[in-house]
N, C-alpha and C positions, 0 to 999 in steps of 0.2 A: 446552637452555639456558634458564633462567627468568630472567625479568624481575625485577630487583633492586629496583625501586623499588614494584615489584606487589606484590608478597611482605612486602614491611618497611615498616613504618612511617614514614610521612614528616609534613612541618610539614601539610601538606594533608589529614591524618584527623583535625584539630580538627575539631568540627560547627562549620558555616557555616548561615547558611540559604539558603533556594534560592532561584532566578531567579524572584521574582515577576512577571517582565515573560514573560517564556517561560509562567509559568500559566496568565498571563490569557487570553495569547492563546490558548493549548489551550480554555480555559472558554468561551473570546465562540469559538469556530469550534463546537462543541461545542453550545450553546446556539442557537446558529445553525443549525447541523445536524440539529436538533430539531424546530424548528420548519417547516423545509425538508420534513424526512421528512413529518411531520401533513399541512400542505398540501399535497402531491405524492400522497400516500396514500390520501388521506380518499377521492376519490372511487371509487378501484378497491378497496378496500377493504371501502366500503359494496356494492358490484355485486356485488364475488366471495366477500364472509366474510358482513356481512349485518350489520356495526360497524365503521363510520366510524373507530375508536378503534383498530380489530385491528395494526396494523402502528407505529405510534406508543407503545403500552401496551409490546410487546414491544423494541422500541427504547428505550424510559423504560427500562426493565427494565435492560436490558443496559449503558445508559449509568451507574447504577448502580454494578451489579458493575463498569464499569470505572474510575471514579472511588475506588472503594474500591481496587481495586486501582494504581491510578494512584499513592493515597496508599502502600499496601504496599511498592510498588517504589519510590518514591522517601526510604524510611526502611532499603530494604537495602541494606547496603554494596553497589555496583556488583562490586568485587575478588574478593564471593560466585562470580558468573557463570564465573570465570575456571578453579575448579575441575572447575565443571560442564557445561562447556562440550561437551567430547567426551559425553557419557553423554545430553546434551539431545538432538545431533543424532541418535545412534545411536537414540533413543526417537520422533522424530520419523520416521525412514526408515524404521522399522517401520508407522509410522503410513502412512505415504502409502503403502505395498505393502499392505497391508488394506486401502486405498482400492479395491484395485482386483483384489481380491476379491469375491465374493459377499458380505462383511462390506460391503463401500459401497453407499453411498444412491446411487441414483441419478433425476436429475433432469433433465428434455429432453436427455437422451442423453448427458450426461455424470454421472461416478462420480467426484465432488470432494468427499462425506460421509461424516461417518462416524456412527452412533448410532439415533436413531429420527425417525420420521417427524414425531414433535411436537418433538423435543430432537437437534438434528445440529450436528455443528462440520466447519469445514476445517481439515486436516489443514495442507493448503499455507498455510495465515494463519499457522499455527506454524514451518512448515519458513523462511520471510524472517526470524525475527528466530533460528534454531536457528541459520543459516547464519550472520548478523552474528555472535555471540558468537563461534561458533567461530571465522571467519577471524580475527577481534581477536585472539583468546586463540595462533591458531596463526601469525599473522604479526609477532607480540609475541615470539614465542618463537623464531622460523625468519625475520625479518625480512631478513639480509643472503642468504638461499639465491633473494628472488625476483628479485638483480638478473640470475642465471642463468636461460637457459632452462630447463632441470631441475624449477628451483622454481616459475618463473612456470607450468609447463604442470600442476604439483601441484595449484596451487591450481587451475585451471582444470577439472583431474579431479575436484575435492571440488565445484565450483559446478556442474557438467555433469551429476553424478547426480541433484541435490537438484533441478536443474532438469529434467532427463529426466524423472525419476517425474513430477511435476507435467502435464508435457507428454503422460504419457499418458494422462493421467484423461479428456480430453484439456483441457489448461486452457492454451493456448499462451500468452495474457495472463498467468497468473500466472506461468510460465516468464519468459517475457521481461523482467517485474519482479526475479525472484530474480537473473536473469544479469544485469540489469544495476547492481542493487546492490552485486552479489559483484565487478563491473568497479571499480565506485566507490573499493569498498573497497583492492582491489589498486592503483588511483593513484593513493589518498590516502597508502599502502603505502608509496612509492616505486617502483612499474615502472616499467621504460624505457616510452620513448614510440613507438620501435619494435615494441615487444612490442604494443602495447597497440592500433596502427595495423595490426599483420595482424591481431591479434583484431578490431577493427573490420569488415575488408574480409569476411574469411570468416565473421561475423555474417551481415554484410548478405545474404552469398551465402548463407547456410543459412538466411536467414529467408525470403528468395523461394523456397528449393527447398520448405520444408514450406508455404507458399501453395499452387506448383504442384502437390505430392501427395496437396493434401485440397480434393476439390471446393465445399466448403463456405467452405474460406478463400477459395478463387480467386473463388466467385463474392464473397464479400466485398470482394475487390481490385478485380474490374472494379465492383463498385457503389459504392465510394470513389471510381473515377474518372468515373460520371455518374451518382449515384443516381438524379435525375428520368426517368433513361431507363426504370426498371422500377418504378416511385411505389408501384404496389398489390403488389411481392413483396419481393426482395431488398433495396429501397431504400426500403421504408416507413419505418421507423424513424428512417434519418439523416431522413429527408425531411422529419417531423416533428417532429422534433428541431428541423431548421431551421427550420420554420416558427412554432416555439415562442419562437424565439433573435427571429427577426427583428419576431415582433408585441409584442415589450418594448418595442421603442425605447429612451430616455434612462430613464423612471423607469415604467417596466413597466403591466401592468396592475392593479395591487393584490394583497398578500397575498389569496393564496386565491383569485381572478379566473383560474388558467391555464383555457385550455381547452381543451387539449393532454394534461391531463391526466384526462380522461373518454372514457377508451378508447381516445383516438386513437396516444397513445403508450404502446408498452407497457412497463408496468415502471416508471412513471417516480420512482421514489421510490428506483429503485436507480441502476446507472450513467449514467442520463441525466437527473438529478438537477437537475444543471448547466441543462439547457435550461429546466426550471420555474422556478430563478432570476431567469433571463434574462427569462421569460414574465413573470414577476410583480413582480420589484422593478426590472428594467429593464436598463440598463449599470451603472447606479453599485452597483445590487443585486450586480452582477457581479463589477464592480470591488473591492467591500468583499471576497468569496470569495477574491482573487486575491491583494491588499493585505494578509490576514490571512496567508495561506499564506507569502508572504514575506517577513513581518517575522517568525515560527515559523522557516523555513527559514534566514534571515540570524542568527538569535538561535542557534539551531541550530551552524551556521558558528563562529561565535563562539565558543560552549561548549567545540565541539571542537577549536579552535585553543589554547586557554586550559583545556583538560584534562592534570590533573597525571598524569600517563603515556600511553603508545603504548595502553596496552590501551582506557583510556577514552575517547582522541581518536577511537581506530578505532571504538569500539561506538557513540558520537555519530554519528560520521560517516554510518555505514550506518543509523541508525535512520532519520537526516533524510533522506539518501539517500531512501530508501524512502519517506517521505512527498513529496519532488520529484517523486519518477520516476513516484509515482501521481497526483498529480496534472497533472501534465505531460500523460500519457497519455489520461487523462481528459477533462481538456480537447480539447486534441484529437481524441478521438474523436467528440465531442457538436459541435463546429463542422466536422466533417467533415474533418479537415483531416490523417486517416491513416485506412487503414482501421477499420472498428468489430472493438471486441474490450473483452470484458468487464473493464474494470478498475475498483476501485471509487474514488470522491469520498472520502478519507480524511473522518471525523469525520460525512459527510452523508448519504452511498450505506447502506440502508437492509442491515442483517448485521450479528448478534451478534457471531460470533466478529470479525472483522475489527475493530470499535468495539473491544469490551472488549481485545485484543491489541494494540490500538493505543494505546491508552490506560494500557497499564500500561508500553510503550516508552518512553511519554512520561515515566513516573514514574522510568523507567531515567536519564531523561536530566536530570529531575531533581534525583537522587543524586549523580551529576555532579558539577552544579552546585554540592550542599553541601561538596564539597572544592577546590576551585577557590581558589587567592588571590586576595584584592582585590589 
């Protein structure tokens, strides 16, 4: 069955112009982002590359490309996506099975690259928005088959593989991102609330079983439940993390003042991002991170309420989706407050592919936007 109003022409393919207020906010999170990455960077940068500049120059770079592309996608027709919807995913699960292959990079013991040791992308940054379109495209078209079990267990098949490969790179964070996106997508759907409450129960239960059959999660779980107990192993990180969070106070210690970030924590330019924040511009530094995310995420909300068809509400939905559910996680991870697990700071956590794919989501959701009635 196809979508009647996808296919044909309606009052809404006048060009409009787009949500300048949704822009902005992309631009100041973005710019924000930037600046974050530099500062968080400079000093392990300078230790380990031997230029202060190494990690920021490549992030300039990439914000770039995804700005051009941010523009691209927000001048193509969105209804493009709908054709190519199956052929994207089918290109992508090839992708993530050469992951994991001798063709993948691999990197502290996991195989999430694909390409060369100076030029590598994730696969799985592609497979979160392959999954959005297609679910759009196929519950636009199959919409009344998910008030049946039959259909809701379909789409649960299509989301379980896309998240399976991921899961075995082994990338469990980005697993639990796609799956929970792909949940998003099926309640913005219409599933029952039934359906949606055993998929809940038997989550939670399949997220403690793969804790308990990989040594490496469990020791993560019990150090989420007292990291000071093992400060110098398993619990360094959150530890530091914390201790970055807590020497902010109200208005931090100055741009570029962490001191958290001079080996003590590692990484910090990537998923514990967040704590350098906190270190440097304070609460209110924080506050503004959280305030930006949510007035994107409610603008977001909006769009897709006020999106002139099912295909476009859905493709909104799941993009924003995907930008809550990472930052959700994220936060959370960095204040201790779940176990740790790599997920990245949309617009700030230091990763080409992830920035530039994000970025041109957004131009998705811009396009949107240009069909939209006042």
């Amino acid at each position: 069955m196809k979508f009647p109003r996808l296919l044909g022409k309606t009052q809404t393919d006048r060009g409009k112009g787009i949500d300048y207020t949704f822009l902005t906010v992309v631009i100041m999170l973005l710019a924000y982002g930037l600046i974050m990455v530099f500062s968080a960077s400079s000093a392990s940068a300078h230790y380990r590359m031997g230029d202060t500049f190494y990690f920021i120059k490549r992030q300039g770079i990439c914000a770039v490309i995804g700005l051009i592309g941010m523009y691209v996608f927000s001048v193509i027709h969105y209804k493009k996506y709908y054709k190519w919807a199956l052929p994207f995913l089918g290109i992508v699960v090839i992708l993530l099975v050469l992951v994991l292959t001798p063709l993948g990079v691999e990197v502290n013991g996991a195989s999430r690259w694909l390409g060369f040791s100076f030029l590598t992308f994730q696969p799985s940054e592609l497979a979160k928005f392959a999954l959005i379109i297609f679910l759009a495209k196929y519950l636009t078209d199959n919409g009344k088959m998910l008030e049946k079990p039959g259909g809701f267990i379909a789409n649960l098949v299509i989301i379980g593989l896309i998240a399976g490969l991921v899961l075995l790179e082994p990338h469990m964070s980005g697993a639990m991102v796609i799956a929970g996106v792909g949940v998003v997508i099926l309640y913005v759907a219409g599933a029952k609330k039934l359906h949606l409450s055993i998929l809940a129960v038997l989550g939670i239960v399949g997220a403690f079983g793969l804790i308990a059959i990989a040594p490496y999660r469990m020791a993560r779980f019990t150090t989420f439940l007292d990291p000071f107990a093992d400060m110098q192993g398993e619990g360094f990180q959150i530890v530091q993390s914390l201790y970055a969070i807590g020497s902010g106070g109200f208005f931090g210690l100055g741009l570029g003042q962490s001191r958290q970030k001079f080996l003590y924590l590692p990484e910090p330019q990537n998923d514990f991002i967040f704590s350098i924040i906190c270190e440097e511009l304070g609460f209110f530094g924080a506050l503004l991170v959280i305030v930006l995310f949510a007035v994107l995420i409610w603008k977001g909300i909006q769009i897709a309420m006020r999106a002139p068809d099912k295909f476009s509400s859905l493709l909104v939905a799941g993009i924003i989706s995907l930008v809550a559910i990472q930052v959700i996680l994220n936060i959370a991870v960095v204040t201790s407050s779940m176990p740790a697990t790599g997920v990245p700071l949309p617009f700030f956590s230091y990763g080409g592919t992830s920035l530039i794919i994000m970025l041109c989501g957004m131009g998705i959701v811009l396009n949107v936007t240009r069909h939209i009635k006042k």
